[in-house]
C-alpha positions as CSV (number, residue, x, y, z in Angstrom):
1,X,173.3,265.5,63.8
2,X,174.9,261.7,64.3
3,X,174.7,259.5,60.7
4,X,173.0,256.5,61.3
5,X,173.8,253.8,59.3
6,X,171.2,251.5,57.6
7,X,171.2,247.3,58.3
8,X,171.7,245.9,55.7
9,X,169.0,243.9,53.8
10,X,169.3,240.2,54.4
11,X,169.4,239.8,50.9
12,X,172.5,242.0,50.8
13,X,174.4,240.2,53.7
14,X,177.3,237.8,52.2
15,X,176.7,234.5,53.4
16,X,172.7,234.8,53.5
17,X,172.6,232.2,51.0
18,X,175.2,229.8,51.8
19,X,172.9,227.1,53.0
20,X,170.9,227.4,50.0
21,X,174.0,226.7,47.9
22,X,175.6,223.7,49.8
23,X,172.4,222.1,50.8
24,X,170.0,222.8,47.6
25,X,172.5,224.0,44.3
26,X,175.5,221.7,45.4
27,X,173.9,218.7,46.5
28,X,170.7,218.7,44.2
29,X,171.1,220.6,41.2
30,X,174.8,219.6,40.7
31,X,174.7,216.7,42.0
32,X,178.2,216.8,43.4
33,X,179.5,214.3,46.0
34,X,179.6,214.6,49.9
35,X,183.2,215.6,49.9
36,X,182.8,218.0,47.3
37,X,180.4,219.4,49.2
38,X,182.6,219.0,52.8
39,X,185.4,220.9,50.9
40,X,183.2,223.9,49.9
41,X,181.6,223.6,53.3
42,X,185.1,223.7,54.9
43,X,186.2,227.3,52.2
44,X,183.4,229.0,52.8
45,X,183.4,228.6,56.9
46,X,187.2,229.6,56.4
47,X,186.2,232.5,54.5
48,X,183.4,233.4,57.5
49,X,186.0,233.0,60.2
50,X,188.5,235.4,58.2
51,X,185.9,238.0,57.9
52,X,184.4,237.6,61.1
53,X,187.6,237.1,63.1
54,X,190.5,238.1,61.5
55,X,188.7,241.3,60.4
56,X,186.2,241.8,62.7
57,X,183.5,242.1,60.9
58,X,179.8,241.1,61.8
59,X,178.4,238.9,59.7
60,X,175.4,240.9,60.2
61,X,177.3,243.7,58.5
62,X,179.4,242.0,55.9
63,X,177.6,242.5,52.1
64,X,178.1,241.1,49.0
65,X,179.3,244.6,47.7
66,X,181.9,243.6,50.7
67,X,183.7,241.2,49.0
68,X,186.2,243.0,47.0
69,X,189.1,242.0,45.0
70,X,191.2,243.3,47.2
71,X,189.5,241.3,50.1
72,X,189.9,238.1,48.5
73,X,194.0,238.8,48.2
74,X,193.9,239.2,51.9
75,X,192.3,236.0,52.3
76,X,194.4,234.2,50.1
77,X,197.6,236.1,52.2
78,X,196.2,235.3,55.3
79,X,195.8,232.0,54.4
80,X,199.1,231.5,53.2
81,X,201.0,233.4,55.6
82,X,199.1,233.1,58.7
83,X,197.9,229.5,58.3
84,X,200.4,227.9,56.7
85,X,198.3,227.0,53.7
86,X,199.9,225.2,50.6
87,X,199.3,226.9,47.1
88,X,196.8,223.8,46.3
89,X,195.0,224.1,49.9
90,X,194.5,227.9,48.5
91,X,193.2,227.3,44.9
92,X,191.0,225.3,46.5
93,X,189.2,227.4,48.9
94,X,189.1,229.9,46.8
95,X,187.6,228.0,44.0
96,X,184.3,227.0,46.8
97,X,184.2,231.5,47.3
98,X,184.4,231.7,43.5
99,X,181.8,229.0,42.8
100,X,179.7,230.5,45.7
101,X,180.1,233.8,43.8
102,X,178.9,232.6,40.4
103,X,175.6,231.0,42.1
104,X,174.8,234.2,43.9
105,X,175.3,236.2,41.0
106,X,172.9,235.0,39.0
């Protein structure tokens, strides 16, 4: 007998609520400013394009339970060592997936 696996809930799925946190938490509850918002725009699609591409992951498939410690390290290496990215450039996107974390979480 084949295992099936289960899709996962869409509440489950990673970046189900990104929107919601740029658009309604960043902009309206926070109040921060457009290029606050850009530059957690700009982490978080960075973050999508490391999962989806880099990993190979669907985003259909990637889950919150996903996003491990030892996934973010990757990130940060593959930013660093794959894109070039300055120590500052990487504090910062990974500030916008911490942030993005904290909303979520609650």
């Amino acid at each position: 007998m084949a295992c099936k696996l289960q899709k996962p809930k869409f509440e489950e799925l990673f970046f189900s609520k990104t929107n919601e946190f740029l658009k309604v938490f960043l902009l309206k509850q926070r109040a921060v400013s457009p290029a606050t918002e850009k530059s957690y725009r700009c982490g978080l699609s960075l973050f999508y394009d490391y999962v989806t591409e880099t990993c190979s992951i669907s985003p259909l498939l990637f889950r919150f339970t996903d996003c491990t410690y030892q996934c973010v390290l990757l990130f940060m290496e593959h930013m660093q060592q794959e894109l070039g990215y300055a120590p500052r450039s990487v504090n910062s996107r990974i500030s916008a997936l911490k942030s993005y974390l904290e909303y979520v979480s609650d």
